[in-house]
N, C-alpha and C positions, 0 to 999 in steps of 0.2 A: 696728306701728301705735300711734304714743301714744295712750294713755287719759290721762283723769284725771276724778273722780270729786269731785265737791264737796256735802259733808252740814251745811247752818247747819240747826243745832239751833235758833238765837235767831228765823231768820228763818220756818222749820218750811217749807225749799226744799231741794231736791234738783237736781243739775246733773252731767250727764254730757258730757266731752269726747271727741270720738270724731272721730279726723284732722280736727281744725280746726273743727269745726261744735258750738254747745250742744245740748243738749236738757234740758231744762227742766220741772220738776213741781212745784206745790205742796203742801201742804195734807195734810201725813202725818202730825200727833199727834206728833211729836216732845216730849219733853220734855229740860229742859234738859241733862241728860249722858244717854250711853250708854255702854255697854261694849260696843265693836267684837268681833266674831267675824266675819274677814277667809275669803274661803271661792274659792278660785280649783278649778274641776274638781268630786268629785261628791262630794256630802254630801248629810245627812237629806233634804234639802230641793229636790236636783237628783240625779238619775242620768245623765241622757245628756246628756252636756258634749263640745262640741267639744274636740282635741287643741290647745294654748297652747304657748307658750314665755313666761316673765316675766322681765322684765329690770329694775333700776333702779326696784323699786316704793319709792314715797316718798311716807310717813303722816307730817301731820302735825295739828295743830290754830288754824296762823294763827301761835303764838307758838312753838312747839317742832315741830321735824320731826325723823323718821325716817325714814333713807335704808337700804333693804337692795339691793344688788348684784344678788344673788341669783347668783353665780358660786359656790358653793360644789363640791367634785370628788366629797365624799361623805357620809354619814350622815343626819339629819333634823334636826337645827338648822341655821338659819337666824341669820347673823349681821350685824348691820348694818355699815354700811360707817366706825362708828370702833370696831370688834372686838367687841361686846356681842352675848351672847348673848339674842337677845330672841325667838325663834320657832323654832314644829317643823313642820316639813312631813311631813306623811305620803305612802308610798309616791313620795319624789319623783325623777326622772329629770332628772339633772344634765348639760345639753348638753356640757356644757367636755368631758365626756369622748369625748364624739363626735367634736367637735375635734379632740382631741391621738392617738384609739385609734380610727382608720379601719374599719370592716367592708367588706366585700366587698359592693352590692348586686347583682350582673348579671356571669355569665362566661359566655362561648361561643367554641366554638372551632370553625376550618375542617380542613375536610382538603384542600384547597386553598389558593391564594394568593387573599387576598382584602383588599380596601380599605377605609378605616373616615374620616369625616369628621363632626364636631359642628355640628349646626343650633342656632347661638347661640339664636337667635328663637323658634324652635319648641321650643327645650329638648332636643333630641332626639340620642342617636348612632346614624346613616346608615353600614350595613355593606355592601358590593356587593360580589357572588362574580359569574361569568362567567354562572350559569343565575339567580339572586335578588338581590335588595336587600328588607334587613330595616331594620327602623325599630326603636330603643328609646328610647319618653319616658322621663325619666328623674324629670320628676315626678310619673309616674303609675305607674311601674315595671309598664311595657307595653309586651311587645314583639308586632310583625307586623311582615308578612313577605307581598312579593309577589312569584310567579316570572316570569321575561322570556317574552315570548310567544314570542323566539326568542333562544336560548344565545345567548352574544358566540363570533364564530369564534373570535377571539383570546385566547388565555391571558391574563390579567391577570400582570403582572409588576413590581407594585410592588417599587423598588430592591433587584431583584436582577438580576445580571447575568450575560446566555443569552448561551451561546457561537453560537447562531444568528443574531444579529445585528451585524455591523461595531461 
């Protein structure tokens, strides 16, 4: 979701962009400079902060901008996107690593033959054994599980091949 955040010190306005719509404040004792103290997640002032990803954050003042990436793989500096060391991030969780170093959310296994199909829409993966069908959202990392009110007669025989059939 783009932000973008606009601070005139000269006009003593404040304007936040938030997907496509202003919002708008006057009237806050600005004087003519500040020194920025940029604060994403929990500091003195916030403890319970929703979880973020930042991407592409870009400070600048109308004549001079700073672009940082924010793609970094590891450490706590922050480097803007023409290689200058300009910021430290604390405790910060670097996506790209997720990326490139897969973890495991969700294993389960049958002891049976059993079929698995992804609900695009619902987000969800649909597992059917011959007695249940389990559901697993996967962005809720939730699974259920309902049983058939009555078994399938029939084995489930996803490709594989039974010498009881022609």
């Amino acid at each position: 979701m783009p932000v973008k955040i606009d601070i005139d010190l000269k006009g003593n306005t404040l304007g936040i962009l938030i997907n496509g719509r202003w919002y708008r404040a006057i009237d806050f004792g600005f004087s003519n400079t500040i020194t920025p103290k940029i604060y994403f997640g929990k500091n003195e002032h916030y403890f319970d902060v929703p979880k973020m990803a930042i991407r592409n954050l870009t400070i600048g003042d109308g004549s001079k901008n700073y672009s940082f990436p924010l793609n970094e793989w590891s450490g706590k500096n922050v480097y803007s996107s023409d290689g200058d060391n300009l910021g430290v991030v604390d405790n910060p969780v670097w996506l790209i690593i997720e990326s490139y170093f897969w973890a495991p959310r969700f294993t389960r296994g049958f002891s049976e033959v059993a079929g698995v199909n992804f609900n695009e829409a619902a987000q969800k993966l649909i597992m059917f054994k011959s007695d249940s069908l389990i559901s697993y959202d996967v962005q809720r990392n939730n699974l259920t599980g309902q049983t058939y009110q009555n078994k399938c007669p029939v084995p489930p025989a996803f490709g594989q091949k039974h010498n009881q059939y022609p």
